[in-house]
C-alpha positions as CSV (number, residue, x, y, z in Angstrom):
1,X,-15.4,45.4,20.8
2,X,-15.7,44.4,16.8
3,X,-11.7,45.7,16.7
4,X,-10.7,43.6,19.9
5,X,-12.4,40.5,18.3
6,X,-10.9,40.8,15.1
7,X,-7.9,41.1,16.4
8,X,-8.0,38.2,18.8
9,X,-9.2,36.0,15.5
10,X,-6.0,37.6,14.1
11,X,-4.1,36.2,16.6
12,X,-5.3,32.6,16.7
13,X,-5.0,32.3,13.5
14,X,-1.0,33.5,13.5
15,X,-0.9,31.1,16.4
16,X,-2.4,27.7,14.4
17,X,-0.3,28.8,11.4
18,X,3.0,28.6,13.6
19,X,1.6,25.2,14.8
20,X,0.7,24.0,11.4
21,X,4.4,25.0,10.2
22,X,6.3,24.1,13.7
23,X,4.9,20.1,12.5
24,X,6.4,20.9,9.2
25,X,2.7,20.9,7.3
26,X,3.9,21.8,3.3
27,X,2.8,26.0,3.9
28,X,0.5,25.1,0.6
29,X,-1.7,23.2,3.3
30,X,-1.7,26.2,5.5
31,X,-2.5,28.4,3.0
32,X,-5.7,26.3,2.5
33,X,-6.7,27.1,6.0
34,X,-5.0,30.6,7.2
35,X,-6.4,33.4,4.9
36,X,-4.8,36.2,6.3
37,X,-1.5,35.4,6.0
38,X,0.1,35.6,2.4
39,X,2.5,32.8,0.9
40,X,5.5,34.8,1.5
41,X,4.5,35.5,4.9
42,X,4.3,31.5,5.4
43,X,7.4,30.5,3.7
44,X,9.2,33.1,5.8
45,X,7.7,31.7,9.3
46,X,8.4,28.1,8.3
47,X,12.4,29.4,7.5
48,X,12.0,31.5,10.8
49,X,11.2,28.1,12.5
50,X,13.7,25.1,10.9
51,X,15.8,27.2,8.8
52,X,15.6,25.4,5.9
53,X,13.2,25.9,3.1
54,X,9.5,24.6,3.3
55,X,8.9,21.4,1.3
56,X,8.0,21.5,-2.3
57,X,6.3,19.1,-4.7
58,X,2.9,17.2,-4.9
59,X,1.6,16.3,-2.1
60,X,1.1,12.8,-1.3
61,X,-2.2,10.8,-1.8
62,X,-3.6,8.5,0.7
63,X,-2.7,5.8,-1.7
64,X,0.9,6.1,-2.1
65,X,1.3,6.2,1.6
66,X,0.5,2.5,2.4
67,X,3.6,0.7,0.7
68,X,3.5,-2.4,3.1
69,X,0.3,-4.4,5.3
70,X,2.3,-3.0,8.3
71,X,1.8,0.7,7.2
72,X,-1.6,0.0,7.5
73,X,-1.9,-1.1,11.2
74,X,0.0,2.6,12.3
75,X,-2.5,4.3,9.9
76,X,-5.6,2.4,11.7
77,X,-3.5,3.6,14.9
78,X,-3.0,6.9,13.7
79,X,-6.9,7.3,12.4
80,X,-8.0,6.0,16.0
81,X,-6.5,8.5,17.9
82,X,-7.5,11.4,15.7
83,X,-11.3,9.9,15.8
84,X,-11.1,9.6,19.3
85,X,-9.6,13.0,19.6
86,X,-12.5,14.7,17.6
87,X,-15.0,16.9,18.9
88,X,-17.0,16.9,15.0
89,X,-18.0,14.1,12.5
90,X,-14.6,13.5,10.9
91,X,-16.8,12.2,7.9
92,X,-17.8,15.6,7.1
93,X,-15.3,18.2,8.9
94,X,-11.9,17.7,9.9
95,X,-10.8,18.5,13.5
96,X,-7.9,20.5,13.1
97,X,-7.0,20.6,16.8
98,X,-7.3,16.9,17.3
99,X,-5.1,16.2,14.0
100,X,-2.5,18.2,15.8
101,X,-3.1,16.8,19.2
102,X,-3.0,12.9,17.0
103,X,0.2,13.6,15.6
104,X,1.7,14.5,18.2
105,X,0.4,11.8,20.6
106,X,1.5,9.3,18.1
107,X,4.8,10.7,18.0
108,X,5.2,10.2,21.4
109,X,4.4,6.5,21.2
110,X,7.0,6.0,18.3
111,X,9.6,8.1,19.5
112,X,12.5,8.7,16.7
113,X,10.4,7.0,14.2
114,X,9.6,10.5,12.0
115,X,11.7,11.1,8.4
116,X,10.4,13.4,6.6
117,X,12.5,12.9,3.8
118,X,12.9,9.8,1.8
119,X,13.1,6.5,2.4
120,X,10.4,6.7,4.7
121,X,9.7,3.5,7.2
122,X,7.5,1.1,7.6
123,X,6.0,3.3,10.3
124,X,2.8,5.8,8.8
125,X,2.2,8.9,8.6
126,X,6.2,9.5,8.5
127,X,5.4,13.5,8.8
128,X,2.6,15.6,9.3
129,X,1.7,15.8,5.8
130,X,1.0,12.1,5.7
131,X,-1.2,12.7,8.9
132,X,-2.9,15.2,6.9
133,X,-3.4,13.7,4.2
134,X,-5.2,10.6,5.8
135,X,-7.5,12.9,8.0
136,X,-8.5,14.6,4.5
137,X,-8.8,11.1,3.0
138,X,-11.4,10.1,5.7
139,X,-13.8,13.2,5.2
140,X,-13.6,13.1,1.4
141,X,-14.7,8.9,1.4
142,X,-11.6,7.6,-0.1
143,X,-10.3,5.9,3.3
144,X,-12.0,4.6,6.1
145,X,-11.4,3.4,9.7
146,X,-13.7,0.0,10.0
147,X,-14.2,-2.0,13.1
148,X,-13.1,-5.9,12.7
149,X,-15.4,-8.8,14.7
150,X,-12.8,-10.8,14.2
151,X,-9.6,-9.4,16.7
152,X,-12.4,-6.4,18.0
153,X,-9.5,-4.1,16.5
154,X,-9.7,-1.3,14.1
155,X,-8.5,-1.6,10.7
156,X,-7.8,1.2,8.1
157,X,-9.0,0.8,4.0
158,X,-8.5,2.4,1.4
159,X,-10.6,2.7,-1.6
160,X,-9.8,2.5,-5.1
161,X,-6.1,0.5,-4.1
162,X,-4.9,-2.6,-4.6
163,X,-5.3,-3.9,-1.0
164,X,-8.1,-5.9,-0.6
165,X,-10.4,-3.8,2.1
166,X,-9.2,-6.4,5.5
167,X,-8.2,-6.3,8.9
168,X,-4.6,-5.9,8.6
169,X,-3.9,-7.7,11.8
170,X,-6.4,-10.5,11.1
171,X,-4.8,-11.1,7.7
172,X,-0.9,-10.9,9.2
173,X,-1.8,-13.6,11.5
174,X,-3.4,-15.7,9.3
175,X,-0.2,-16.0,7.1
176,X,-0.3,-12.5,5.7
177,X,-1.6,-11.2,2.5
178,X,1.2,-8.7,1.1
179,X,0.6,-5.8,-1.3
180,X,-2.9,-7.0,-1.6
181,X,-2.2,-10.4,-2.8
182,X,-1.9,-13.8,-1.1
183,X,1.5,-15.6,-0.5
């Protein structure tokens, strides 16, 4: 019985690495989370999948993924679904299942929209990394999802940036406040 369940652990673990990788997560991510599979092993399963190489370099912070007040309102659209999606406190855990099931529900409402290379759009998270990367930013406390009386809307903030912590859609139609300062 202890063989048949560690295998089956085995298994589902192969199986949310090849959907980690088949989104195009950076394998340095997966490694984080998939402990029985080396690197290598990654890096050859990505190449297996999109043959092309697995994407190197720093990976993005929460901060340098809002370039615009627009990029905001698909973050805040983006957050909602993964909050809504999650069966645990994204405050403290993340939900790995409901990023993937996020991602890919928000691709489907921006269909075409995804480029994961540079220059990226106005539309955020432009890949799975960026979708990562915000669901990591709301458990750590350096982004939140906030609720605005104002339009009854959602709004995404970021902490420790140089936009002011507003409803996005509330400032946009009020004349707009751009990169965090007024017009």
């Amino acid at each position: 019985m202890s063989q048949l369940s560690a295998y089956q652990s085995g298994l589902k673990e192969h199986n949310l690495a090849y959907e980690l990788l088949k989104r195009k997560l950076r394998t340095s991510i997966v490694r984080q989370i998939i402990k029985i599979l080396r690197p290598k092993d990654l890096r050859y399963i990505y190449y297996s999948i999109h043959k092309e190489r697995p994407i190197s370099g720093v990976i993005p912070s929460v901060e340098a993924i809002a370039q615009t007040r627009e990029s905001f309102l698909y973050m805040a659209l983006f957050a909602s679904i993964y909050r809504s999606a999650s069966r645990v406190d994204i405050k403290t855990n993340m939900d790995i299942n409901a990023i993937v099931f996020a991602w890919d529900y928000f691709c489907n409402m921006f269909p075409g929209h995804i480029r994961e290379r540079r220059p990226y759009g106005r539309i955020r998270p432009a890949n799975f990394d960026e979708a990562w990367v915000i669901t990591h930013a709301m458990k750590a406390g350096s982004a939140d999802l906030q609720y605005c009386s104002g339009c009854r809307r959602n709004y995404f903030i970021i902490y420790c940036t140089n936009y002011p912590p507003i409803c996005q859609i509330c400032a946009m139609k009020n004349g707009g406040v751009r990169k965090g300062r007024p017009n």
